[in-house]
N, C-alpha and C positions, 0 to 999 in steps of 0.2 A: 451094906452101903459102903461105898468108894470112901475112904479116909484121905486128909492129909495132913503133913504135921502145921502145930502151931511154933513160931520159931522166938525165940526171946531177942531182949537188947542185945546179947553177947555174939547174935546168929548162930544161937544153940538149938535145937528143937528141946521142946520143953511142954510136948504133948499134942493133941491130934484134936482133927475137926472132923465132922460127915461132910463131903462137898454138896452142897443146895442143889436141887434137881434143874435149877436156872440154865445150869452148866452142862447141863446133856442137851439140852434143845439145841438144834441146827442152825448159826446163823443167816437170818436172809438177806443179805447184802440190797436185795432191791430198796428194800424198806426203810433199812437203816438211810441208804442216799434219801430217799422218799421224806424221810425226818428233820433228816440235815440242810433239804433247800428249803421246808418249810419253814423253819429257824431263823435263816437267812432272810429269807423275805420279811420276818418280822420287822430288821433293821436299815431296808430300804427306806430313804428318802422320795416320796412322792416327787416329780419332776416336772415341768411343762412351758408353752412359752409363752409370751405375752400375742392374744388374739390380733391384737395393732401393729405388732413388729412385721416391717416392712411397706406399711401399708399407710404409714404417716406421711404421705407424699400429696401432690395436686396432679396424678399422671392421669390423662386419659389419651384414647385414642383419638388418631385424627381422621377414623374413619378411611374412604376409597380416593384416589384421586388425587394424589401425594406421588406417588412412584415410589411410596414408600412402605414398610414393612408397619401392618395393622396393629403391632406394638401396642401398649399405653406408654404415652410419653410426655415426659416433666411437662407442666406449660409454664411458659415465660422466656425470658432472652434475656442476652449481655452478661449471664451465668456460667460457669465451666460446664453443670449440668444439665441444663438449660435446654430442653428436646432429648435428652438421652433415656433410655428406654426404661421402666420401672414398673415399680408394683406386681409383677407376674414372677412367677418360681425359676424363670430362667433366666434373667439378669441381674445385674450387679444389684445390691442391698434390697432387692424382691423380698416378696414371703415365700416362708417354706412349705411346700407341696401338702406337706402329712406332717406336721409338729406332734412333739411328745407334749398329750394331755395330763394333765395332773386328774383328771376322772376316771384314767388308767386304773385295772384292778390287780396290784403288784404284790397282796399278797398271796401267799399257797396254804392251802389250808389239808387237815391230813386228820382221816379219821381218829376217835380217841381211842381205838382198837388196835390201830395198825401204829400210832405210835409205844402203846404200852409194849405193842410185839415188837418194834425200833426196839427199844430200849434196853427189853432183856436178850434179843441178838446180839448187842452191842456188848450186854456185860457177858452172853456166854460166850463172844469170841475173844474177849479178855481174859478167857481164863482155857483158852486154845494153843499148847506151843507152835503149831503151824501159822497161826494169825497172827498169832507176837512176831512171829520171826518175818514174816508177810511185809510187816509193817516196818521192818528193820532195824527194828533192839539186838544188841550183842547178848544173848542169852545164855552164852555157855558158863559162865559162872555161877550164876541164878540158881541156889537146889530146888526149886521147885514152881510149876506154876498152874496154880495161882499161888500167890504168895499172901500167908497173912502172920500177923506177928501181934506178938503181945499186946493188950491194950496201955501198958505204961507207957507207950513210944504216945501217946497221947497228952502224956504229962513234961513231953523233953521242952525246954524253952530256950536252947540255946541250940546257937544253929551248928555250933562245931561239933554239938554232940550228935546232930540228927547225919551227917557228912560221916563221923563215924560209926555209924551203927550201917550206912549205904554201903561202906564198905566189907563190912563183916557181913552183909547179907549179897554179896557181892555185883553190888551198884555202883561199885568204884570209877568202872570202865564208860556206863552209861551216860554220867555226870561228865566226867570229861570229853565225851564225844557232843552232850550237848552244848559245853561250853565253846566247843567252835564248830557250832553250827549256825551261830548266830552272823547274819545275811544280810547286805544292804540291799531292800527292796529296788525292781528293776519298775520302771515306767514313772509318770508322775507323785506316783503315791510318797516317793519319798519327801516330796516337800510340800504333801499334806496332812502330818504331824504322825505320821506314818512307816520313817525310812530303814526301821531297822525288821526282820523277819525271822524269829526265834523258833527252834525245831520243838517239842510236843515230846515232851517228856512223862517221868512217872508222877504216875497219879497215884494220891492216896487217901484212901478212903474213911472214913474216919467216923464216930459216933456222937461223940463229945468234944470241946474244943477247950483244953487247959496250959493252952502254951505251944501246942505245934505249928498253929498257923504263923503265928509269927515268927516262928523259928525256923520255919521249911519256907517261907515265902519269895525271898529271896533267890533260894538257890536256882540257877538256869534251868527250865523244862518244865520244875516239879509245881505240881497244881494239888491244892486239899481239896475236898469236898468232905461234908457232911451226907451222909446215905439217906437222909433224909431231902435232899437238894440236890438228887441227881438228874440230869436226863444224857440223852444219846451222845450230844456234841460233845461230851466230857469223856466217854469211852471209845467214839469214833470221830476225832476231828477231821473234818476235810472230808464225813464221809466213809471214810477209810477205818474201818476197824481193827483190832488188834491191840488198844494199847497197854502199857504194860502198869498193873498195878498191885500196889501196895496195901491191902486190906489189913485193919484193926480187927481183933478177933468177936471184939462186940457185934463191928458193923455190919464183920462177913455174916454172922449168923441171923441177921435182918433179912438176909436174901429167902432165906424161907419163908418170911411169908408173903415175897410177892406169889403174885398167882400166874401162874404158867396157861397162858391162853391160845387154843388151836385154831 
């Protein structure tokens, strides 16, 4: 079976892993999308309008014999609106034709087969140099990927030690390209608590938590996870697979016993 090394704090190698059979399967990209909008849909807001809007008026028709257009229109006089045409979907403050109901059915729902197959797509193209690279990581410094590293990087609780160990593992480059990646969002969203748009950095995967979260938390891009609390959106954000991650050598070896399903 396929080996690779395990790498210390110093980004020394300091002994070898079997790669999990996860990492031979074929990513299916349909699937992982397939996962991804399901997810999304969880955090939709039901939307819809009021059945009265437009429709709070006294308009009717005046019927034939007017020379006038069979409209419904205001009743009353001595008003500015006073006859003016209402209530129907083509004039001014009418109702609308087709309103968005809130009985709309806006979630998407996704076999629990085809997301377990999302999931390990997802983590075996994370551990693909063609998908990392797909995805747009500077990888030429990287010795290796996947990458997994000592379980003491579990234990760093300060954040300038976790910056240098990025380094020595050479994530140097990564870190500063996502520190100006950071994007004022374009459309309204910026001034719906919303305005800044941050690039999707390394992920690290983790078994245990004795100080790294709050010590990696911080830094731009980088997201922990516990391997127990993964799914897809964490390995393919946006859909898009490839990202680039940082395995604990405990967590990597968790991957064995997912069950690889056809």
């Amino acid at each position: 079976m396929e080996k690779i090394n395990i790498y210390n704090l110093s980004g020394k190698p300091k002994g070898s892993v079997s790669i999990p059979q996860i990492f031979k399967e074929k990513p299916k990209l349909y699937l992982i999308q397939r996962a991804i909008n399901a997810h999304f849909s969880q955090n939709k807001q039901k939307q819809g309008r009021d059945p009265l809007a437009g429709k709070r008026n006294t308009a009717r028709s005046w019927g034939t014999g007017y020379g006038m257009a069979r409209v419904p229109r205001i009743q009353g006089s001595g008003f500015l609106t006073a006859r003016n045409a209402g209530f129907i979907p083509s004039v001014k403050g009418g109702r609308l034709p087709h309103a968005p109901r809130p009985i709309k059915k806006i979630v998407k729902k996704i076999n629990k087969k085809e997301k377990s197959i999302a999931l390990i797509s997802s983590i075996s193209a994370s551990g693909d140099i063609n998908w990392v690279k797909k995805r747009g990581y500077v990888i030429e410094d990287i010795p290796e990927i996947p990458l997994v590293i000592d379980d003491k990087i579990q234990t760093i609780k300060n954040t300038k030690k976790i910056m240098e160990i990025f380094t020595k593992l050479g994530l140097e480059n990564e870190i500063k390209r996502f520190k100006k990646g950071k994007k004022i969002r374009a459309g309204k969203g910026k001034r719906r608590g919303r305005k800044y748009k941050n690039k999707k950095g390394i992920l690290i995967i983790i078994k245990e938590d004795f100080g790294i979260y709050k010590a990696a938390r911080n830094i731009p891009g980088v997201d922990i996870k516990n391997i127990n609390n993964i799914s897809t959106i964490d390995f393919a954000p946006g859909g898009i697979p490839g990202r680039l991650v940082l395995w604990a050598h405990n967590a990597f070896n968790e991957l064995n016993q997912f069950k690889i399903l056809v």
